[in-house]
N, CA, C and O atoms as CSV, one atom per row, in Angstrom:
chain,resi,resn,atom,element,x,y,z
A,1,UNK,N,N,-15.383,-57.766,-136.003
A,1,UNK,CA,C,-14.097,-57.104,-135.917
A,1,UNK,C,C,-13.214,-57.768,-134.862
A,1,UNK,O,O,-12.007,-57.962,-135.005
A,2,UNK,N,N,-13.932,-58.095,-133.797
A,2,UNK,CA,C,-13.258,-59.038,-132.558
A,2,UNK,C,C,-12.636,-59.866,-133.093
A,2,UNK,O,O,-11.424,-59.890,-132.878
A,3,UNK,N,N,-13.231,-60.837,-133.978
A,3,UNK,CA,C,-12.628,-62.015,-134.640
A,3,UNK,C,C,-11.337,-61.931,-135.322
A,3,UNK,O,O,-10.402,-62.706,-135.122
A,4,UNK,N,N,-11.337,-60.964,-136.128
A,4,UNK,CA,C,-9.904,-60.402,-137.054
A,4,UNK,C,C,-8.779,-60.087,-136.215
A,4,UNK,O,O,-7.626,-60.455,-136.436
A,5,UNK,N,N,-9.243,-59.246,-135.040
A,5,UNK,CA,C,-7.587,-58.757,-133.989
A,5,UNK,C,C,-7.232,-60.176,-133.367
A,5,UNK,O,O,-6.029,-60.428,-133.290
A,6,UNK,N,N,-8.066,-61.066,-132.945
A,6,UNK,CA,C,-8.027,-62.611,-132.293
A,6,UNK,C,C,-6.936,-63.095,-133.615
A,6,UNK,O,O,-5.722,-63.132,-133.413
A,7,UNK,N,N,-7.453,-63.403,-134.784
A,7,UNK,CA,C,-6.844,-63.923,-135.661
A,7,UNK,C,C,-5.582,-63.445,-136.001
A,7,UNK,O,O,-4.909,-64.214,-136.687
A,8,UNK,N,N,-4.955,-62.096,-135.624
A,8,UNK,CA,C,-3.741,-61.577,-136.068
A,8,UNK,C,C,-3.056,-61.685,-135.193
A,8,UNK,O,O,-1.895,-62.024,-135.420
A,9,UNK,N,N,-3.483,-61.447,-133.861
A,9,UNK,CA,C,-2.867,-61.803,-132.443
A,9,UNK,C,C,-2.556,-63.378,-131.900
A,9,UNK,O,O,-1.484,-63.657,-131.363
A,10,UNK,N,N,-3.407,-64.159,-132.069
A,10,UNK,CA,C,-2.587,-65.481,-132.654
A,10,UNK,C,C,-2.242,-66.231,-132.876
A,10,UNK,O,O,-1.918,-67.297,-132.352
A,11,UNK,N,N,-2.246,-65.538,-134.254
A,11,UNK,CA,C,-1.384,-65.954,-136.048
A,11,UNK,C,C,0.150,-65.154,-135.463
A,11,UNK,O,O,1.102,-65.775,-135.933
A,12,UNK,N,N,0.491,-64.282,-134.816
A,12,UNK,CA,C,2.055,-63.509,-134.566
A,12,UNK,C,C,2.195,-64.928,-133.247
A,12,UNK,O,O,3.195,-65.646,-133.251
A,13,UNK,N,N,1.018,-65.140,-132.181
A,13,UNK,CA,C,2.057,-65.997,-130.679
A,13,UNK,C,C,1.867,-67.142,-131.808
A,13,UNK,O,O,2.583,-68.019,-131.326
A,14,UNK,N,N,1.431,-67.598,-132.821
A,14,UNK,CA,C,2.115,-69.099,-133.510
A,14,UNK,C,C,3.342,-68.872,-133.919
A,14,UNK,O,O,4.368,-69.488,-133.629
A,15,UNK,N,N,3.194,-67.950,-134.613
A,15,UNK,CA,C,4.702,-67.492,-135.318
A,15,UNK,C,C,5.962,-67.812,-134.487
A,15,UNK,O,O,6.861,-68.644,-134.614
A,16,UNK,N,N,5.631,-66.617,-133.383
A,16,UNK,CA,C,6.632,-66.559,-132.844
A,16,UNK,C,C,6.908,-68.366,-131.831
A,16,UNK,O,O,7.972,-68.819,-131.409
A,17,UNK,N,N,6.086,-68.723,-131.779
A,17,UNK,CA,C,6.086,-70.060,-130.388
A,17,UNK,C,C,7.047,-71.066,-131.692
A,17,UNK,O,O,7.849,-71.859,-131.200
A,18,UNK,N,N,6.982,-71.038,-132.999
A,18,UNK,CA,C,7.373,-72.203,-134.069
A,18,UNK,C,C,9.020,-71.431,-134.076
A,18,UNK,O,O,10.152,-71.905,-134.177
A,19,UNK,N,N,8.574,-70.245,-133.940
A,19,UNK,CA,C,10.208,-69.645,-134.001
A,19,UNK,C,C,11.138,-70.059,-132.831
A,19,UNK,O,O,12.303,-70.452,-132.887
A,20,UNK,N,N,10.270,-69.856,-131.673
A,20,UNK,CA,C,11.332,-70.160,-130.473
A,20,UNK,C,C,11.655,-71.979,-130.547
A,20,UNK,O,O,12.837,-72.311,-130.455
A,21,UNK,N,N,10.689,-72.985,-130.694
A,21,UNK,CA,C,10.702,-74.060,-130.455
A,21,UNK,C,C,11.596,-74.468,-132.056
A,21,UNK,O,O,12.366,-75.418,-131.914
A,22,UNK,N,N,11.577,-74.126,-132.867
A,22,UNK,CA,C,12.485,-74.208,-134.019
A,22,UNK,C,C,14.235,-74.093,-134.037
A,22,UNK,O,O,15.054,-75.010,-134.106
A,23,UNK,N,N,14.471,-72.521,-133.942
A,23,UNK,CA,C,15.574,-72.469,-133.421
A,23,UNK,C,C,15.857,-71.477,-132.580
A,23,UNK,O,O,15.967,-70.389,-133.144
A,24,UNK,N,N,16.011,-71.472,-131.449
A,24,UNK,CA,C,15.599,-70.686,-130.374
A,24,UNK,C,C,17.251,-69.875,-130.521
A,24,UNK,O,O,17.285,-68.782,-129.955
A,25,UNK,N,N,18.379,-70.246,-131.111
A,25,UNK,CA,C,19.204,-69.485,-130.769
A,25,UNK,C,C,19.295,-68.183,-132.169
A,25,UNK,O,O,20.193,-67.349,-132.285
A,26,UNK,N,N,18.285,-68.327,-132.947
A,26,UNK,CA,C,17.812,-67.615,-134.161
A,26,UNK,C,C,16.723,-67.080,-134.189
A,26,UNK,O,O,16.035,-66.994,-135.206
A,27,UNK,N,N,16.300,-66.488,-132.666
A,27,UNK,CA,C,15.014,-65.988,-132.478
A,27,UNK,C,C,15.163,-64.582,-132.881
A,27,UNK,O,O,14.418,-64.145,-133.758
A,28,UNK,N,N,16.346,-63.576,-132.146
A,28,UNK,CA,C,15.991,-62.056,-132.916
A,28,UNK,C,C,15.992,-62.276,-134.197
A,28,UNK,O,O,15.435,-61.311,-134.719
A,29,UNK,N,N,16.397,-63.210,-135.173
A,29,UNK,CA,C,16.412,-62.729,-136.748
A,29,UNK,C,C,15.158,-63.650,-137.363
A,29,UNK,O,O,14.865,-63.494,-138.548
A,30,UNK,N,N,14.625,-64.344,-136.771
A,30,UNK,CA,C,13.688,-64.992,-137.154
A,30,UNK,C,C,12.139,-64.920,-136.270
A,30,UNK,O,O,11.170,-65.558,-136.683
A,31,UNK,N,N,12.084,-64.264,-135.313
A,31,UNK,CA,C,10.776,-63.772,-134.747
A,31,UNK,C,C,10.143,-62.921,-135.501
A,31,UNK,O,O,8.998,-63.301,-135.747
A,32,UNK,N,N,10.470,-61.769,-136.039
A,32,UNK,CA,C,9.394,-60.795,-136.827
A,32,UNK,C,C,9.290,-61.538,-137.983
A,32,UNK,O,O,8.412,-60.987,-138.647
A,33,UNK,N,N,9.776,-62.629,-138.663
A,33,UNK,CA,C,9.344,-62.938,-139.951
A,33,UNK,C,C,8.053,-64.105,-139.716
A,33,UNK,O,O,6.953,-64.156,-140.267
A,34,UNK,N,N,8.643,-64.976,-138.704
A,34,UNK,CA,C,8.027,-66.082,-138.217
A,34,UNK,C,C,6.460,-65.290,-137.748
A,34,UNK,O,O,5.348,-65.655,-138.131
A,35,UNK,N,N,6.838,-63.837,-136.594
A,35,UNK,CA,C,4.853,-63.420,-136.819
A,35,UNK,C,C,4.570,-63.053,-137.610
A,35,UNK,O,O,3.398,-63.385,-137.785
A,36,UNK,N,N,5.106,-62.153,-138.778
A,36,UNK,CA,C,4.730,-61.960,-140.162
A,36,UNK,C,C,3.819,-63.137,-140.695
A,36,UNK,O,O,2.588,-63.139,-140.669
A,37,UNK,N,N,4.597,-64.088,-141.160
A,37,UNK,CA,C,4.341,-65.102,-141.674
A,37,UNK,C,C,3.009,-65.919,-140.813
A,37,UNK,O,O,2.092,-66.441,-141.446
A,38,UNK,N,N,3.065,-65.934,-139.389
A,38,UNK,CA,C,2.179,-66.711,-138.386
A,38,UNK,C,C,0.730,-65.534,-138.635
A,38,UNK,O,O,-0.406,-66.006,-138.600
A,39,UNK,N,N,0.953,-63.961,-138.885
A,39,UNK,CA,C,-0.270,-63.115,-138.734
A,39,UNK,C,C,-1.251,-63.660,-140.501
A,39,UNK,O,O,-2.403,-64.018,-140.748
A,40,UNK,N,N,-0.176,-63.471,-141.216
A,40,UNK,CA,C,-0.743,-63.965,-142.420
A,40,UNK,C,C,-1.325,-65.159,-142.372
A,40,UNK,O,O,-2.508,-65.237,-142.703
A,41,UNK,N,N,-0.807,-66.002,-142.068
A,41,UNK,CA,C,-1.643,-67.748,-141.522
A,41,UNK,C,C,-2.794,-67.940,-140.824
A,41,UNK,O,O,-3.572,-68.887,-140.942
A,42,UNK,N,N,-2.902,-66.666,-139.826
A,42,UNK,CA,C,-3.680,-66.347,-138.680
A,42,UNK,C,C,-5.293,-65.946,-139.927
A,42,UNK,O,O,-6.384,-66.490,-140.098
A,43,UNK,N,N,-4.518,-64.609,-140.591
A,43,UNK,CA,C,-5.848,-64.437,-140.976
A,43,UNK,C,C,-6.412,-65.155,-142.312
A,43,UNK,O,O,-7.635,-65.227,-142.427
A,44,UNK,N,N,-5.745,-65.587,-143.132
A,44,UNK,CA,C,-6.010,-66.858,-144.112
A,44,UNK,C,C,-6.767,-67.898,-143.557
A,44,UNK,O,O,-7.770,-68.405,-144.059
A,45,UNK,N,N,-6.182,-68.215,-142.391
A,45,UNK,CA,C,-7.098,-69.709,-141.739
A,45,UNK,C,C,-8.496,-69.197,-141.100
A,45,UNK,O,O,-9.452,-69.974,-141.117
A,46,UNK,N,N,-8.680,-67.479,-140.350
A,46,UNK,CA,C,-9.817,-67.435,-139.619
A,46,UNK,C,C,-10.878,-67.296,-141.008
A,46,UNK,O,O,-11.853,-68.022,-141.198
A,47,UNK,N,N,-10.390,-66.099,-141.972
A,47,UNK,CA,C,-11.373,-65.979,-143.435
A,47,UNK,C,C,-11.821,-67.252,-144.199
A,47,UNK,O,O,-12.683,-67.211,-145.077
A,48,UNK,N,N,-11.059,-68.616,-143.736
A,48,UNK,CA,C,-11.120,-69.209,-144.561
A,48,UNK,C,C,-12.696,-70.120,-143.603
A,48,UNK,O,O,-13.692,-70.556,-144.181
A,49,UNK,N,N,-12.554,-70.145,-142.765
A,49,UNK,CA,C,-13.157,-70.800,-141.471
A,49,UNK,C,C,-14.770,-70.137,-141.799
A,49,UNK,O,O,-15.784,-70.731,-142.165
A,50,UNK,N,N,-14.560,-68.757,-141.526
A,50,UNK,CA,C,-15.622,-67.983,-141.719
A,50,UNK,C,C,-16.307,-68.501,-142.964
A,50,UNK,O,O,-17.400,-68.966,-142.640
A,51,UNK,N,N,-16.062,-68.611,-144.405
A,51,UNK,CA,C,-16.416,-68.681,-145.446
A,51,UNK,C,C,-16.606,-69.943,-145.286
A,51,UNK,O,O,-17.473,-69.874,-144.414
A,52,UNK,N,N,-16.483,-70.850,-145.432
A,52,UNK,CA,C,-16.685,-71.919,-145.328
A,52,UNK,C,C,-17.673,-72.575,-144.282
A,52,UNK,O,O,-17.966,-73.761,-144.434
A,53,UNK,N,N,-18.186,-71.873,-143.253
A,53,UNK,CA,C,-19.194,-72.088,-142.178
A,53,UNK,C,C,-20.335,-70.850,-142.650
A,53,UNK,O,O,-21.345,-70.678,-141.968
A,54,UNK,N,N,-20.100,-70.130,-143.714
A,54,UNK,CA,C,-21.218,-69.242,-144.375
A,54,UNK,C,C,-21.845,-68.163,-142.772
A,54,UNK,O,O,-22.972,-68.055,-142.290
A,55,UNK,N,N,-20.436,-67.511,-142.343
A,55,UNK,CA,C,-20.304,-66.982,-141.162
A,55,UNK,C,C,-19.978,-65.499,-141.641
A,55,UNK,O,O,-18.862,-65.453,-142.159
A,56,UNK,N,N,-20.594,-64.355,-141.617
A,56,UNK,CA,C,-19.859,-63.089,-141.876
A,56,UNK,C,C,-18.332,-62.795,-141.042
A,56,UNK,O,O,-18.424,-62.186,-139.976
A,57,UNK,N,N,-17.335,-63.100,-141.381
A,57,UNK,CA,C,-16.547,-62.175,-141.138
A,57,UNK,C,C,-15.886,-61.340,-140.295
A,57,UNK,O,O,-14.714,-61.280,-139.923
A,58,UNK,N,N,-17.094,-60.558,-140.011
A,58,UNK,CA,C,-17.037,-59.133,-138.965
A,58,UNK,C,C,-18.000,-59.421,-137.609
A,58,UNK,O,O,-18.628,-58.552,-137.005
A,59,UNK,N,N,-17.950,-61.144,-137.219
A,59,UNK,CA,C,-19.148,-61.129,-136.401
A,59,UNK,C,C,-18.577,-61.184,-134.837
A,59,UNK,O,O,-17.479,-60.657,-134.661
A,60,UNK,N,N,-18.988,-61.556,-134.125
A,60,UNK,CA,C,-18.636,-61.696,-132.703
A,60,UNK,C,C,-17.346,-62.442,-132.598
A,60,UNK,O,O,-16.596,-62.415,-133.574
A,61,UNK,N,N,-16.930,-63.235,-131.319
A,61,UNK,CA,C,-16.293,-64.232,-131.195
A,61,UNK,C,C,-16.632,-65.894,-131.699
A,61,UNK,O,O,-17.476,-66.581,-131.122
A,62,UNK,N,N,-15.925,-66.314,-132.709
A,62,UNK,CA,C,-15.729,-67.548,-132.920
A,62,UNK,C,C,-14.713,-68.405,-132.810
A,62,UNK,O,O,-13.739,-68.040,-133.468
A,63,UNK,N,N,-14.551,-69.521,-132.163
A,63,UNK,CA,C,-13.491,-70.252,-131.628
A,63,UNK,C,C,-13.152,-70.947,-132.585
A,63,UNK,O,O,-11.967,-71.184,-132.819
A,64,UNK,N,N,-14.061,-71.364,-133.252
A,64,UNK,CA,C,-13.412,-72.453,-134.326
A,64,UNK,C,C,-12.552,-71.894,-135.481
A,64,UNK,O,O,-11.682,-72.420,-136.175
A,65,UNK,N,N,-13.136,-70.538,-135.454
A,65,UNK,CA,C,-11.792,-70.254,-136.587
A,65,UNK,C,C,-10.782,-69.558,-136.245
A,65,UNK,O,O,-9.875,-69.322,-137.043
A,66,UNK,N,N,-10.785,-69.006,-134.683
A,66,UNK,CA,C,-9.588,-68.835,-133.771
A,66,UNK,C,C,-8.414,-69.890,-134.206
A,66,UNK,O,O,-7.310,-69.747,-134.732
A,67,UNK,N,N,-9.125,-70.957,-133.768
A,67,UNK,CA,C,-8.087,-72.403,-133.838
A,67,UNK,C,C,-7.480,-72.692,-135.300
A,67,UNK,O,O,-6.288,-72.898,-135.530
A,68,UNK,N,N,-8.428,-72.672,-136.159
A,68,UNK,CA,C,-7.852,-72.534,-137.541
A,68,UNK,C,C,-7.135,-71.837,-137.690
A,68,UNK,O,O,-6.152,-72.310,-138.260
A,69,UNK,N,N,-7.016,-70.068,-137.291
A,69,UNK,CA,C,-5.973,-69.225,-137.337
A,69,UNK,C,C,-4.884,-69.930,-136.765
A,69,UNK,O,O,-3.766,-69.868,-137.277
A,70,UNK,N,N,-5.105,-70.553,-135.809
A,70,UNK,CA,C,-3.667,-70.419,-135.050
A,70,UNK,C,C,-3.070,-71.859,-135.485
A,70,UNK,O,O,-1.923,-72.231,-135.237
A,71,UNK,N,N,-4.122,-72.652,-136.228
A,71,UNK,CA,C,-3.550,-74.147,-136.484
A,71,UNK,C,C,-2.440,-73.468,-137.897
A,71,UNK,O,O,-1.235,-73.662,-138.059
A,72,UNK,N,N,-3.365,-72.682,-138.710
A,72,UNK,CA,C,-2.639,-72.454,-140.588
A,72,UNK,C,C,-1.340,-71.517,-140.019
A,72,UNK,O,O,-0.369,-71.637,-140.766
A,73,UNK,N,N,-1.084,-70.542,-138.779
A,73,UNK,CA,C,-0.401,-69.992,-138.962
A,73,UNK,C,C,1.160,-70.426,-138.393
A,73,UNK,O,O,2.259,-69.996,-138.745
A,74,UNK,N,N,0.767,-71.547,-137.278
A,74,UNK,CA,C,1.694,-72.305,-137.169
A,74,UNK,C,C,2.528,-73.488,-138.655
A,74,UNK,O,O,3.686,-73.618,-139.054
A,75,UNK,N,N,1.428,-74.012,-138.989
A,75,UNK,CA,C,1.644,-74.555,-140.488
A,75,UNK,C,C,2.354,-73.269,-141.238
A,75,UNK,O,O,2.711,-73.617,-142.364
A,76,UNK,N,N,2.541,-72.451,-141.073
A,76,UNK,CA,C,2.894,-71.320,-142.508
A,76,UNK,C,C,4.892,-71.060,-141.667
A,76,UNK,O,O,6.083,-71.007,-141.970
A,77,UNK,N,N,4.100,-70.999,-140.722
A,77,UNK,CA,C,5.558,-70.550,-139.987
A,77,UNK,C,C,6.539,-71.471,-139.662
A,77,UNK,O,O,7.751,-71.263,-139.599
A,78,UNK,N,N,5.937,-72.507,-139.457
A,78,UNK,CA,C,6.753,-74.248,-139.667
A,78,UNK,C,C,7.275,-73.874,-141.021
A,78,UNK,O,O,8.328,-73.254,-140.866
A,79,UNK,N,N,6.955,-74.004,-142.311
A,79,UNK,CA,C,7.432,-73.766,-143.384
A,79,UNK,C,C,8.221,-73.040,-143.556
A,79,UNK,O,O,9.323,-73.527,-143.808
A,80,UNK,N,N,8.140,-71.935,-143.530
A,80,UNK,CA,C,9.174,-70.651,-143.382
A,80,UNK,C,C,9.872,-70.961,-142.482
A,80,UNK,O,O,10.966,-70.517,-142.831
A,81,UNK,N,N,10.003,-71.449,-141.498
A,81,UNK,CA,C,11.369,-71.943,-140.535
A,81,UNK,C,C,12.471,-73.262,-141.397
A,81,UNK,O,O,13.701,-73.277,-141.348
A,82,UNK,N,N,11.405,-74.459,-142.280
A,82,UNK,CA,C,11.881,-74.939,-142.641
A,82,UNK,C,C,13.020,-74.121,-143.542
A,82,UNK,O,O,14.243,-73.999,-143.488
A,83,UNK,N,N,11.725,-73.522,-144.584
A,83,UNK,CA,C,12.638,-72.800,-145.889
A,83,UNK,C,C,13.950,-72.756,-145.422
A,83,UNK,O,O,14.848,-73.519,-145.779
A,84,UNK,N,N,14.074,-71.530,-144.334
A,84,UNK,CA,C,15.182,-70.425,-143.866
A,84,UNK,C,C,16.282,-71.836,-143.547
A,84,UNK,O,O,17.457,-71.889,-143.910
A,85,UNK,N,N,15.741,-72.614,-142.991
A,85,UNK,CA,C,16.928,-73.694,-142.159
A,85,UNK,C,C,17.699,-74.179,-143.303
A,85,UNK,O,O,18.921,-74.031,-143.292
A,86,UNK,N,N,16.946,-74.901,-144.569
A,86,UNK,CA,C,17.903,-75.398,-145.571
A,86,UNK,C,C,18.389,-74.196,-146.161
A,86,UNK,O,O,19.597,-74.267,-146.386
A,87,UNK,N,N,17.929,-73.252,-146.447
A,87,UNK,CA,C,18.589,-71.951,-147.155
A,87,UNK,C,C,20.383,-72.099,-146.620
A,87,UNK,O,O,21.457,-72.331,-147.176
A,88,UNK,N,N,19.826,-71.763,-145.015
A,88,UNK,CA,C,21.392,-71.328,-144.360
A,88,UNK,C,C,21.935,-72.386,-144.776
A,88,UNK,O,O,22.754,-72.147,-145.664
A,89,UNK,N,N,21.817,-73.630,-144.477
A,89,UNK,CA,C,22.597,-74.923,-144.618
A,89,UNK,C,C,23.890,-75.095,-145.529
A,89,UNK,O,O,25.070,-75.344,-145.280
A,90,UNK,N,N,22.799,-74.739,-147.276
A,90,UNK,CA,C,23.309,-74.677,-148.436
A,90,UNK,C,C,24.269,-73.359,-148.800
A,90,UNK,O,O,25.034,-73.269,-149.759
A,91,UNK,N,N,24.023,-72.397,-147.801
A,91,UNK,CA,C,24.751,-70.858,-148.087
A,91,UNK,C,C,25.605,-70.935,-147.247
A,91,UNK,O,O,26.399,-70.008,-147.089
C-alpha cells in the first residue's frame, strides 16, 4: 500500500515540476491537470514496474518503481504540456 501513495505523490510533484519548468507563467491553469496527468503516469509506471519484476503490488517500499513512477509521469505530463502549448498556439 506504501508503494501506491509513493507512486501518486510523485506522479502529482512530476506533474506539477514539468508544469512549472514548462510554462511557469501558466501554472494556476495548468498545475491540477499537469498532477492529474503526472498521478496517472505515477501509477501506470509503478504497476507497470511491479508486474514486470513479478513483485505484488501491495508490498513494502520499492525504489525502482518509485523512479519509474516519477520517470512515466513526467513523460505523460511533458506531453500534455506539449499538447496544451500547440493547442493555444493554433486557437
Amino acid at each position: 500500500m506504501l508503494n501506491i501513495l509513493f507512486w501518486l505523490i510523485f506522479g502529482v510533484l512530476g506533474g506539477w515540476t514539468v508544469a512549472l519548468i514548462a510554462q511557469p507563467e501558466a501554472v494556476p491553469k495548468r498545475a491540477n491537470g499537469s498532477g492529474l496527468i503526472g498521478a496517472i503516469g505515477g501509477m501506470l509506471g509503478g504497476a507497470l514496474t511491479q508486474y514486470v519484476s513479478h513483485q505484488p503490488i501491495v508490498g513494502g517500499f520499492n525504489g525502482p518503481s518509485i523512479l519509474v513512477a516519477v520517470i512515466i509521469s513526467v513523460i505523460l505530463s511533458s506531453l500534455f504540456n506539449l499538447i496544451l502549448s500547440r493547442h493555444q498556439l493554433k486557437g
